[in-house]
ZAKOLZA-948976 format. One record per residue: residue in one letter; z, y negated, x negated of N, C-alpha, C in turn. Coordinates in Angstrom, 1 decimal, padded with zeros to 4 digits. Each point is the difference from the previous one (the first is absolute). Layout:
ZAKOLZA-948976
SITE|A|Z|Y|X|Z|Y|X|Z|Y|X
...
//
This chain:
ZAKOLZA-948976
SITE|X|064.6|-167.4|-032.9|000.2|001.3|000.7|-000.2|-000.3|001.5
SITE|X|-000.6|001.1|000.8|-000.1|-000.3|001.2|000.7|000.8|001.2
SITE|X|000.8|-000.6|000.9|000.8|001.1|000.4|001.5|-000.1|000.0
SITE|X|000.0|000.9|-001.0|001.8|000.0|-000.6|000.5|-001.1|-001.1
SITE|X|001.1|-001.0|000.4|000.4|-000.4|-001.3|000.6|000.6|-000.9
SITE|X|-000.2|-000.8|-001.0|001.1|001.4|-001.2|001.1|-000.4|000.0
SITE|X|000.5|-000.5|000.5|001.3|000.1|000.6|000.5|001.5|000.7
SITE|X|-000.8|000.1|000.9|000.3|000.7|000.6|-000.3|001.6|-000.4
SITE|X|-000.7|000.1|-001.1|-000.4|001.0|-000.4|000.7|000.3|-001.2
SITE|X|001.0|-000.8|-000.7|001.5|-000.1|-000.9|000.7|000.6|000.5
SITE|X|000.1|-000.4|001.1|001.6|000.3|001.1|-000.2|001.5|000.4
SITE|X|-000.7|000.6|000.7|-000.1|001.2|000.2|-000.3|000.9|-001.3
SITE|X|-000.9|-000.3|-001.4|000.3|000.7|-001.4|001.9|000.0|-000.2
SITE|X|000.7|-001.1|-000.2|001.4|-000.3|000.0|000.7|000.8|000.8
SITE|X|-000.4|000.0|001.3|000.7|000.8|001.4|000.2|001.7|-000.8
SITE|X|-001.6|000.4|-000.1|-000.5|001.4|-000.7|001.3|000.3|-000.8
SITE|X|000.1|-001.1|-001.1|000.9|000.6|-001.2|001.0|-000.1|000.0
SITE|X|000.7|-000.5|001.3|001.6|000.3|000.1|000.3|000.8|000.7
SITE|X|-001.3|000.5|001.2|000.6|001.1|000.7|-000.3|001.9|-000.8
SITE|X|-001.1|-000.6|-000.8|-000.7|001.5|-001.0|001.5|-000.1|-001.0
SITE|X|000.7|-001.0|-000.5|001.0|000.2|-001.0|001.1|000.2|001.0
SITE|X|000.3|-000.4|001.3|001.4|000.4|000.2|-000.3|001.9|001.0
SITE|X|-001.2|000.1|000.1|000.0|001.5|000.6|-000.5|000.6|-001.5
SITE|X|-000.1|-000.1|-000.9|000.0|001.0|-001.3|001.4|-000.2|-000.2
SITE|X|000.8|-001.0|-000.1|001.9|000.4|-000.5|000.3|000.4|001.3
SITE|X|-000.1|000.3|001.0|001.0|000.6|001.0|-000.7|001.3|-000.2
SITE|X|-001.6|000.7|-000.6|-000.2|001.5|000.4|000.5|000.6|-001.3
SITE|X|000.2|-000.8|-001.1|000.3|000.4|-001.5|001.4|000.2|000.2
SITE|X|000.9|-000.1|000.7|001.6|000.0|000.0|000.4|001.2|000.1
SITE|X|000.9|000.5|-000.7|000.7|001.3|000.5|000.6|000.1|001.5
SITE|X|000.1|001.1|000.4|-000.2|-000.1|001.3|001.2|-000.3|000.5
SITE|X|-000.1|-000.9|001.4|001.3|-000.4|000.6|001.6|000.9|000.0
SITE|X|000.9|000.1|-000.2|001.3|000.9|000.2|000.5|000.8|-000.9
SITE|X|-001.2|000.2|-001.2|000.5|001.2|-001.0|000.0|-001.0|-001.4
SITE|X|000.0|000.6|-001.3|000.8|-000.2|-001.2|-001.4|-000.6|-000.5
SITE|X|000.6|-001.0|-001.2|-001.0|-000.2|-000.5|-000.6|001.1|-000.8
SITE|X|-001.2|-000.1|-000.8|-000.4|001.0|-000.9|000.2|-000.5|-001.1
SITE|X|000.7|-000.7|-000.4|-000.1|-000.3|-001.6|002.1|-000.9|000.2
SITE|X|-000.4|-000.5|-000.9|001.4|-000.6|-000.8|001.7|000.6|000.1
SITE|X|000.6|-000.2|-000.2|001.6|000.1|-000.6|000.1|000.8|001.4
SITE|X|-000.7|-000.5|001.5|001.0|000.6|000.6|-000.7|001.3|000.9
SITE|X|-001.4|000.3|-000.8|-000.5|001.5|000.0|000.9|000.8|-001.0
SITE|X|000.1|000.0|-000.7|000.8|000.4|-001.2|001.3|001.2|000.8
SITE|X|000.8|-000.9|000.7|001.3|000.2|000.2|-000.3|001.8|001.0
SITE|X|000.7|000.8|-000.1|000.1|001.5|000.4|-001.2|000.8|-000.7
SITE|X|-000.2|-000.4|-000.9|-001.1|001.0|-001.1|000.3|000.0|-000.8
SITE|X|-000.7|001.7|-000.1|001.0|000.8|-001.6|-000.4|-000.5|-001.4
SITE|X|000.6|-000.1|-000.6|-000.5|-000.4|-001.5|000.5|001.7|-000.6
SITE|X|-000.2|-000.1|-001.8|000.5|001.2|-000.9|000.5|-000.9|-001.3
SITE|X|001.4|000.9|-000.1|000.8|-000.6|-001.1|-001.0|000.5|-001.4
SITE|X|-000.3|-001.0|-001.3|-000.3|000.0|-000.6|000.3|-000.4|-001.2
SITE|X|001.1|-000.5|-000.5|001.0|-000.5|-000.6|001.4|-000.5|000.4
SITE|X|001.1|000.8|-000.8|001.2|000.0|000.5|001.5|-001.2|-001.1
SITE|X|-000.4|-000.8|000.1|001.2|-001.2|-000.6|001.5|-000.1|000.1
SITE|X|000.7|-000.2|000.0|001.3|-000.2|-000.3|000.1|-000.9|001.4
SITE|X|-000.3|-001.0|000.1|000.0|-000.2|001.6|-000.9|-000.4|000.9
SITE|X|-001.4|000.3|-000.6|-001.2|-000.3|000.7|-001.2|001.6|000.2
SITE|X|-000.8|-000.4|000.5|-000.9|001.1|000.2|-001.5|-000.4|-000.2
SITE|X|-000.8|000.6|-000.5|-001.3|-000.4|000.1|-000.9|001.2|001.1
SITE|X|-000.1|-000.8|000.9|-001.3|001.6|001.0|-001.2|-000.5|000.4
SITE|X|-000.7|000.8|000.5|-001.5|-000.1|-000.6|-000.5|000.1|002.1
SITE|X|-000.4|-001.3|000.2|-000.4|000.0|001.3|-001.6|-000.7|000.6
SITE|X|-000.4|001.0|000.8|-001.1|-001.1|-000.3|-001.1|-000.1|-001.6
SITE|X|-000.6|001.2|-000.9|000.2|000.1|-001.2|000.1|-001.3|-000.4
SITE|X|001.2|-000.9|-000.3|000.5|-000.9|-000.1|001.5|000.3|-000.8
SITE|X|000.6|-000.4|-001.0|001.6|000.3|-000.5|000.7|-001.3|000.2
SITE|X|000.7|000.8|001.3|001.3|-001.6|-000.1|001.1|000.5|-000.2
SITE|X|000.9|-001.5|-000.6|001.6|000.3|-000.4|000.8|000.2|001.3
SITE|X|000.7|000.4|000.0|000.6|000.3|001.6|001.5|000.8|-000.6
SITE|X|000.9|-000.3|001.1|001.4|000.4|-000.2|000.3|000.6|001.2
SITE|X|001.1|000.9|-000.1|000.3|001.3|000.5|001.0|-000.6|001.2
SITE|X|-000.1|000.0|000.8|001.7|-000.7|001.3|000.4|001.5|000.6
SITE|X|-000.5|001.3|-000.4|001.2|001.0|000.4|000.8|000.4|-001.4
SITE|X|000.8|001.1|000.9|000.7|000.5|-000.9|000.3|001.1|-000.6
SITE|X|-000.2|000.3|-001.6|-000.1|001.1|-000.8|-000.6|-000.5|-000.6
SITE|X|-000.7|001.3|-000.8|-001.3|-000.3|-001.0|-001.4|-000.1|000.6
SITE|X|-001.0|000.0|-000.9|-001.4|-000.2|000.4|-000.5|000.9|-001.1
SITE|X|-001.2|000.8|-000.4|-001.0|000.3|-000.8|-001.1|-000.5|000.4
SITE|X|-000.7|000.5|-001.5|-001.3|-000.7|000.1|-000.9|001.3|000.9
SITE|X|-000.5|-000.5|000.2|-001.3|001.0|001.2|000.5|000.0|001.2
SITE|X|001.4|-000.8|000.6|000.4|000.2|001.4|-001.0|-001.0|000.3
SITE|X|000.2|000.9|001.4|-000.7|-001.2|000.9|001.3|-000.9|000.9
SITE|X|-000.5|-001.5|000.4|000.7|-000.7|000.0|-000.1|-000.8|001.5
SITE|X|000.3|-000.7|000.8|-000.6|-000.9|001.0|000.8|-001.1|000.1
SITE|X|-001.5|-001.1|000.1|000.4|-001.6|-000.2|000.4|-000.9|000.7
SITE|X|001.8|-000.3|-000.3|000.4|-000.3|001.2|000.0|-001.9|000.0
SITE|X|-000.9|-000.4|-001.1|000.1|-001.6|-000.2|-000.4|-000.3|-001.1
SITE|X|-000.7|-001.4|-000.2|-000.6|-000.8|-000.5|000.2|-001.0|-000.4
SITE|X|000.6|-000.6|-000.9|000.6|-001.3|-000.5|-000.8|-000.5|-001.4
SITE|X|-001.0|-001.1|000.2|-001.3|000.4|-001.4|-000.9|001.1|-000.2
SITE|X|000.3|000.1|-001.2|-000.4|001.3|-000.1|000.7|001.3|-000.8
SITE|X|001.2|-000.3|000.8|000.6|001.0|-000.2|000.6|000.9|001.4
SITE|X|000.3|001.5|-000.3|-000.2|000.5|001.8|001.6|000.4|-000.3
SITE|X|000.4|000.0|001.2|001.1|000.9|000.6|000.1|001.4|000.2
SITE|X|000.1|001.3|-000.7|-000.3|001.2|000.5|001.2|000.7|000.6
SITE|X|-000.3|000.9|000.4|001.2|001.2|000.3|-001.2|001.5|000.3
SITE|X|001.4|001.0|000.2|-000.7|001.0|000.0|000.0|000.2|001.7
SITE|X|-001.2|000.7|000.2|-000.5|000.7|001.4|001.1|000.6|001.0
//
């Protein structure tokens, strides 16, 4: 080759692909200061609907998704209430009513 070593023409391909990979994960992030958009802790202040009623559990329908989830107010529950999720522990939620 005449000119450039390939050395030097490694180094700047190399350079390319750590700065092209670390400005694709900083523009792909959810944006600085607000919630993520996905996991356990999107979840938390959104309504689900009661869909099954147990002796001490609940099945509601969130997300067209059915999780087991238990009730932390007090009284009864029916099926077709709406419900909001106040926690996450696996995959089971914490509900109460609105």
């Amino acid at each position: 080759m005449s000119g450039v070593p390939v050395i030097f023409v490694l180094a700047i391909a190399l350079l390319c692909l750590f700065v092209g990979g670390w400005l694709g994960r900083l523009l792909t992030r959810y944006p600085w200061g607000q919630k993520p958009f996905t996991g356990k802790e999107n979840m938390i202040g959104k309504v689900a609907r009661v869909v099954e009623v147990h002796d001490n559990s609940l099945a509601v329908r969130y997300n067209n998704l059915t999780w087991s989830a238990e009730f932390a107010g007090e009284g009864t529950i029916e099926v077709g209430e709406s419900v909001t999720i106040s926690g996450v522990s696996g995959n089971r939620l914490t509900v109460q009513k609105p």
